[in-house]
C-alpha positions in Angstrom: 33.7 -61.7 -109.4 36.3 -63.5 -111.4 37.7 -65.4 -107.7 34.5 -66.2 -106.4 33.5 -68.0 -110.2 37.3 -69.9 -110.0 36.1 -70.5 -106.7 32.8 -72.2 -107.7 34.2 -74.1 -110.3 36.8 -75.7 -108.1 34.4 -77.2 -105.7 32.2 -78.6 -108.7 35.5 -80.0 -109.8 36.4 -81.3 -106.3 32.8 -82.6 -106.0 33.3 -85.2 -108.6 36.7 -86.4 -107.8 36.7 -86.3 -104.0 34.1 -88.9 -103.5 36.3 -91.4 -105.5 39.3 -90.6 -102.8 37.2 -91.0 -99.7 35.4 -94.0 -100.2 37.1 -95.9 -97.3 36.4 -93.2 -95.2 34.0 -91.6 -92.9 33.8 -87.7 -93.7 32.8 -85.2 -91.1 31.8 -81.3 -92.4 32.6 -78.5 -90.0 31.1 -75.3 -90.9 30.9 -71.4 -89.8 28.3 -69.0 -91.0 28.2 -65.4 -90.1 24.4 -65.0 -90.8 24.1 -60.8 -90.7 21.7 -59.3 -88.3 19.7 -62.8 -87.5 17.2 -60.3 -85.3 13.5 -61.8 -84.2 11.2 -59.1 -84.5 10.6 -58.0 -80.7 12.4 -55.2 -79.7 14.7 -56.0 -76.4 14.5 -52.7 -74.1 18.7 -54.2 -73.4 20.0 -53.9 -76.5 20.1 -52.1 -79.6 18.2 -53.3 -81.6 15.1 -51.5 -82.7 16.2 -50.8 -86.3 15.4 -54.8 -86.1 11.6 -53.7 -85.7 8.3 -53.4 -88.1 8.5 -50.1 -87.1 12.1 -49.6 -87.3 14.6 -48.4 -90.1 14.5 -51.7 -91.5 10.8 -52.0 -91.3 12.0 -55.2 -90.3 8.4 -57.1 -90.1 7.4 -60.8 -89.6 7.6 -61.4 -93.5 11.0 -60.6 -93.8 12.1 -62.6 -91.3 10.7 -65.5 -91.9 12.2 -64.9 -95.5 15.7 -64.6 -94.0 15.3 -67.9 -92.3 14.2 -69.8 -95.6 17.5 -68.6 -97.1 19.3 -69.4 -94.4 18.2 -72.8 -94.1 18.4 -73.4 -97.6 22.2 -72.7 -97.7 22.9 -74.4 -94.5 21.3 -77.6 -96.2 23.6 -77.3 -98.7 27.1 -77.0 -97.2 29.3 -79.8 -97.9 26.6 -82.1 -99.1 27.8 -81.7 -102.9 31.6 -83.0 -102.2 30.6 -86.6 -100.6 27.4 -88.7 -100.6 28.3 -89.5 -97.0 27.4 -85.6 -96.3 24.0 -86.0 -97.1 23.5 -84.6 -93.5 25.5 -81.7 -94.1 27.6 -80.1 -91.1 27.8 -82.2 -88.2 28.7 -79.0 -86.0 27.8 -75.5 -87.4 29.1 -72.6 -85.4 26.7 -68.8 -86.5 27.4 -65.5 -85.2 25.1 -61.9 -85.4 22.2 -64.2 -84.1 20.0 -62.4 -81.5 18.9 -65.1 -79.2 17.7 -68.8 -78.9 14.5 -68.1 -80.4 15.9 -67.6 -84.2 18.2 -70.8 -83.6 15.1 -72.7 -82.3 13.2 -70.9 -85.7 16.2 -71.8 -87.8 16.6 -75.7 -86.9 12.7 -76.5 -87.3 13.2 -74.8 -90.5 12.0 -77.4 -93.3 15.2 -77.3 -94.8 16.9 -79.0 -91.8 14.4 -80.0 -89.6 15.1 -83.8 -90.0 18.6 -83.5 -88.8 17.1 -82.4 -86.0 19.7 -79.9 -84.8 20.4 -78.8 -81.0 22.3 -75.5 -80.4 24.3 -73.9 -77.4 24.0 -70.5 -77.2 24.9 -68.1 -74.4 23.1 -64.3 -73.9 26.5 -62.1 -74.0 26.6 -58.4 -73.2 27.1 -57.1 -76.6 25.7 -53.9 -76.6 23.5 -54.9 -80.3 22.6 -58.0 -78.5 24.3 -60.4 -81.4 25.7 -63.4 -80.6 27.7 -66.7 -81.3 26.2 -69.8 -81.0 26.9 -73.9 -81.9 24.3 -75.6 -83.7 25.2 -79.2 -83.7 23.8 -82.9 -85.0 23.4 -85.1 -81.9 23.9 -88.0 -84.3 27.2 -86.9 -84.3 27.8 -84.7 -81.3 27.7 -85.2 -77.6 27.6 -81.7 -75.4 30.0 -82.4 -72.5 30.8 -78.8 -71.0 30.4 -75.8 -72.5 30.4 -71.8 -71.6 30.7 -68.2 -72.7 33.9 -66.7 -72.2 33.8 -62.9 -71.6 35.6 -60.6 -73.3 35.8 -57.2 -71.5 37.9 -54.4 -72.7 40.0 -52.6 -69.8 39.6 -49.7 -68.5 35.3 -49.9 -69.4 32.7 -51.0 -66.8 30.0 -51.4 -68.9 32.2 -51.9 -72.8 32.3 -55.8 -73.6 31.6 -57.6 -77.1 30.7 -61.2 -78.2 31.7 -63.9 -75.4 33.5 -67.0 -76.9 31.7 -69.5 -76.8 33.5 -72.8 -75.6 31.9 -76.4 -76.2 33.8 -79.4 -75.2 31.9 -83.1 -76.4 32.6 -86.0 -77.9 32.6 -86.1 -81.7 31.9 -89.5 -82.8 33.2 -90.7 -80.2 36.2 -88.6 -79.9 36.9 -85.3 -77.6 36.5 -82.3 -78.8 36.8 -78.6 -78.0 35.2 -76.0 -80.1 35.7 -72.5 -79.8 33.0 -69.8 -81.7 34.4 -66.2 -82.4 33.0 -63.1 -83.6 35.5 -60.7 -82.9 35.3 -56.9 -82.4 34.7 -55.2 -85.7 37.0 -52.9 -87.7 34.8 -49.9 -86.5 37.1 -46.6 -86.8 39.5 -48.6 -89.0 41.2 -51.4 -88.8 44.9 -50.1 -87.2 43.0 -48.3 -84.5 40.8 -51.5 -83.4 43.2 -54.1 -83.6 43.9 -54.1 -80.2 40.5 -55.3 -79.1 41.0 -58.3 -81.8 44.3 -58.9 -80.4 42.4 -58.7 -76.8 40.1 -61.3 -78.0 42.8 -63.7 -79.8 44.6 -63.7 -76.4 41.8 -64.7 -74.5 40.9 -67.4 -76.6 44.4 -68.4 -76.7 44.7 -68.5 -72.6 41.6 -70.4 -72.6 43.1 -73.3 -75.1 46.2 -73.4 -73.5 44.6 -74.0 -70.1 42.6 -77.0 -70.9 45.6 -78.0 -72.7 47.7 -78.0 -69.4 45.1 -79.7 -67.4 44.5 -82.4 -69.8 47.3 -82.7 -72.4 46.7 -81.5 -76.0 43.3 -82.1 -77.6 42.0 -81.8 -80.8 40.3 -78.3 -80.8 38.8 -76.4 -83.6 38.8 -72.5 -83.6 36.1 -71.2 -85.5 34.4 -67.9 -86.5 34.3 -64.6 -87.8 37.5 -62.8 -87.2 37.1 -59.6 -88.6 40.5 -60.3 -89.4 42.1 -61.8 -92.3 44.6 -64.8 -92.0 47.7 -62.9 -92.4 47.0 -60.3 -89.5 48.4 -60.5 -86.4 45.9 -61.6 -84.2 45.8 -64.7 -86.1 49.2 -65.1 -86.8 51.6 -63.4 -83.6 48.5 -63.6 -81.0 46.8 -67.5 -81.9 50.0 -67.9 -83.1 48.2 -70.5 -86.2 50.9 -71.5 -88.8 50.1 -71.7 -92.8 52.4 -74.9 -93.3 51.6 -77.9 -91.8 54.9 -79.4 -91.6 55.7 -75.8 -88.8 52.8 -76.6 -86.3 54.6 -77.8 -83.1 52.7 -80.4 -80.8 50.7 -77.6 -79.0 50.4 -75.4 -82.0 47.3 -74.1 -84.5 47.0 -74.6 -88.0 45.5 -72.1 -90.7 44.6 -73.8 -93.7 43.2 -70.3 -95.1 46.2 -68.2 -95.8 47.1 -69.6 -98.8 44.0 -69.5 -99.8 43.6 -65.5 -99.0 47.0 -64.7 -100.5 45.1 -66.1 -103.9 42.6 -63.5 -103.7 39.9 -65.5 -102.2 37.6 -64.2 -99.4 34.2 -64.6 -97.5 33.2 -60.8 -97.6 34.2 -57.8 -100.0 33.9 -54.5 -99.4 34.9 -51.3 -102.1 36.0 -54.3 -104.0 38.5 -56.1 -102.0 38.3 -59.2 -100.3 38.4 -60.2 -97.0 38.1 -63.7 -95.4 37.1 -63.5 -91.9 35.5 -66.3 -91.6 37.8 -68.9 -90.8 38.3 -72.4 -89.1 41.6 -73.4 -87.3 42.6 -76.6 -85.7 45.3 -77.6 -83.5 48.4 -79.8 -84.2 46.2 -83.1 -83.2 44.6 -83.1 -86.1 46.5 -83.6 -88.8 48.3 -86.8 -88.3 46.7 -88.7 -91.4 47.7 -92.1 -89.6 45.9 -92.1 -86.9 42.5 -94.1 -86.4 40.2 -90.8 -85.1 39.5 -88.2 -87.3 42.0 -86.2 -89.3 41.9 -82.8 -91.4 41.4 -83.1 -95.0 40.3 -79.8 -97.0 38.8 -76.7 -96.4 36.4 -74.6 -98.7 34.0 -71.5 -99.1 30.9 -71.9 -99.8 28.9 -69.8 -102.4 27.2 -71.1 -104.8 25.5 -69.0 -107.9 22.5 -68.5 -105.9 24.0 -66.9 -103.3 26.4 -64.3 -105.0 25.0 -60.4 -106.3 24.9 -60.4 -110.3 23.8 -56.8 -110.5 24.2 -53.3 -109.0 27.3 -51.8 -106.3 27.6 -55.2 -105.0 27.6 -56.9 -108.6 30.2 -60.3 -107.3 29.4 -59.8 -103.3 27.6 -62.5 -101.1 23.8 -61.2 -101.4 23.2 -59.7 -98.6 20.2 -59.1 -96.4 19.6 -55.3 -97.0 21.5 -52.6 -99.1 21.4 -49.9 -96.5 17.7 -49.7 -95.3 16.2 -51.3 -98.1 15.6 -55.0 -98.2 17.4 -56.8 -100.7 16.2 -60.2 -100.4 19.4 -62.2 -99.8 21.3 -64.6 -97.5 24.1 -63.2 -95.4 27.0 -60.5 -96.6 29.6 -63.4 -95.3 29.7 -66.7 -97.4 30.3 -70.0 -95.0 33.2 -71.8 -94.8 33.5 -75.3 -94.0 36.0 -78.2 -93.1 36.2 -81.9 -94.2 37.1 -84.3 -91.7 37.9 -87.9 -92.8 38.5 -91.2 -90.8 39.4 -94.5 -92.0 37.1 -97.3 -92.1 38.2 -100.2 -90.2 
C-alpha cells in the first residue's frame, strides 16, 4: 500500500510541474490496460467461457457488465489527462488485453465516458482457448491504420495449444510511422520457472517480427506494449527482446525499458500474496529517444491508479480493485492498473 500512495503522490506532483516544462510542445499519451475478463454475456460454444454467463459461476448478467464497462471507461478517460492540458483527449493509442471480442470494444468506445473521442479499434479473433484477446483502440484524430495483423503464437509440439496472437499495427502517428505491437503473454500457470518457456516463445516471436520490418525498411520507431506476465528484469524481456534499462546502452536497432528502475523500487501494476509485479509494460525502440529531433520523442512513463481505483479494505486491502473476489462480484475496475507513456514534440 505504502508504494502505490508514493506512487500517487508523485503524479499529482508531476501534474503540476510537467505542464510548465512542455508548454512548447505537443504531448502524445500511449497507454496499456489489461481490463480482466472483459466477457459479453453470450456464451461462445468455441471457447471457455461460460463462467462469463447469467447462469454461470460468475452469474455474470447484463447488469454487471454494463457496470464493468462504466468503470472501465471512467478510468480510461482519465489516463494522462491530469499531467498536461494538451491531454484533454487522453491516450491517442490504447492497446487492452482479456477482451472477448469486438462487441465489448464497440460497447466500450460508445461508452459516455469516451464516446466523443470517438475511438476505432483493431482487434483480431485469436485461438486462445478462453477466447480473450488483445486489441488497439486508437484516436483517428491522431492515428492512421496502415497495415495491421495477428501474429500467431503456437507452442510446438501441440496441434490444437496456442495463446494470444500479437497483434501488429503499423500507421502513421501524427504524421509519423509507426509500428505497435500488443502482448498478453502466456500466464505463470504451474509457476513461473516451469512456464517461462512459452514467454520466452512469445518474446522471440515478437522479436523476429520487429527485426523483419526492420530489415525491409530500416529502423522505425516501434512501441512494444502489453501485459507480459513477466516483470522487467526477467529474461524474456531482458536476454529474449533484449530491452536495455539505460538509455545511453540502446544500440541503433535496440529496445528500451523505461520500467526497471521503476520495478526495482517496489512499484508494480498487479500484486499478489503481497508482492508486486509489473507486467504491464511499454517499450520502445532506439528511434525514439533522440530529444533533438523534430518527430516525436520519449519523455516519461507512469502507472496509473488513482484512489478510486485501489482496494482499502479486506485480503486485497492496497491491490487494484478488481472485478470479482473469487466468484463473488466485487464491484471494481481491473486487477492490473494501466500504464501509460508521454510523448513530446517541439512546436515549430
Amino acid at each position: 500500500m505504502k508504494n502505490v500512495l508514493l506512487t500517487v503522490l508523485l503524479a499529482l506532483f508531476i501534474s503540476g510541474t510537467f505542464a510548465q516544462k512542455t508548454n512548447n510542445y505537443k504531448l502524445i499519451v500511449v497507454a496499456f490496460y489489461n481490463l480482466e475478463n472483459y466477457y459479453d454475456t453470450i456464451h461462445n460454444p468455441a471457447v471457455k467461457d461460460e463462467d462469463f454467463t447469467p447462469n454461470g459461476a460468475m452469474h455474470y448478467t447484463s447488469k454487471i457488465y454494463w457496470d464493468k464497462t462504466e468503470h472501465l471507461a471512467k478510468v480510461i478517460s482519465l489516463i494522462g489527462t491530469d499531467i498536461h492540458p494538451g491531454t484533454v483527449d487522453g491516450p491517442a493509442l490504447l492497446g487492452v488485453a482479456e477482451i472477448e471480442n469486438d462487441t465489448v470494444l464497440n460497447d466500450l468506445t460508445h461508452n459516455h465516458f469516451i464516446s466523443a473521442r470517438k475511438y476505432q479499434f483493431v482487434h483480431y479473433d485469436s485461438k486462445d482457448a478462453r477466447g480473450i484477446d488483445v486489441a488497439l483502440i486508437y484516436n483517428p484524430k491522431y492515428f492512421v491504420v496502415e497495415q495491421s495483423r495477428a501474429i500467431a503464437v503456437k507452442f510446438p509440439g501441440s496441434k490444437k495449444f496456442f495463446t494470444r496472437d500479437i497483434l501488429w499495427v503499423k500507421g502513421k502517428l501524427d504524421g509519423e510511422t509507426v509500428s505497435v505491437y500488443v502482448n498478453h503473454w502466456p500466464s505463470r500457470l504451474g509457476g513461473e520457472e516451469k512456464s517461462a518457456p512459452f514467454r520466452k516463445l512469445a518474446a522471440s516471436i515478437c522479436k523476429r517480427h520487429i527485426d523483419s520490418i526492420a530489415f525491409a525498411d530500416g529502423v522505425q520507431k516501434v512501441i512494444i506494449m502489453g501485459d507480459f506476465n513477466d516483470d522487467p528484469i526477467s529474461s524474456s524481456i531482458i536476454d529474449i527482446l533484449g530491452a536495455k534499462e539505460k538509455k545511453e546502452t540502446v544500440k541503433k536497432n535496440g529496445i528500451y525499458n523505461p520500467w526497471i528502475e521503476l520495478f526495482k523500487k517496489g512499484n508494480g501494476t498487479l500484486a499478489f500474496e503481497d508482492t508486486w509485479s509489473l507486467f504491464d509494460q511499454i517499450m520502445l525502440t532506439a528511434p525514439w529517444l533522440n530529444q533533438q529531433q523534430s518527430g516525436y520523442f520519449y519523455k516519461q512513463q507512469l502507472i496509473f491508479n488513482r484512489e478510486f481505483m485501489i482496494e482499502h479494505i479486506g485480503p486485497y486491502k492496497g491491490y487494484p480493485m478488481r472485478t470479482y473476489d473469487g466468484n463473488n462480484y466485487r464491484g471494481g475496475f481491473s486487477d492490473h492498473f494501466p500504464t501509460y507513456v508521454v510523448l513530446l514534440k517541439k512546436l515549430l
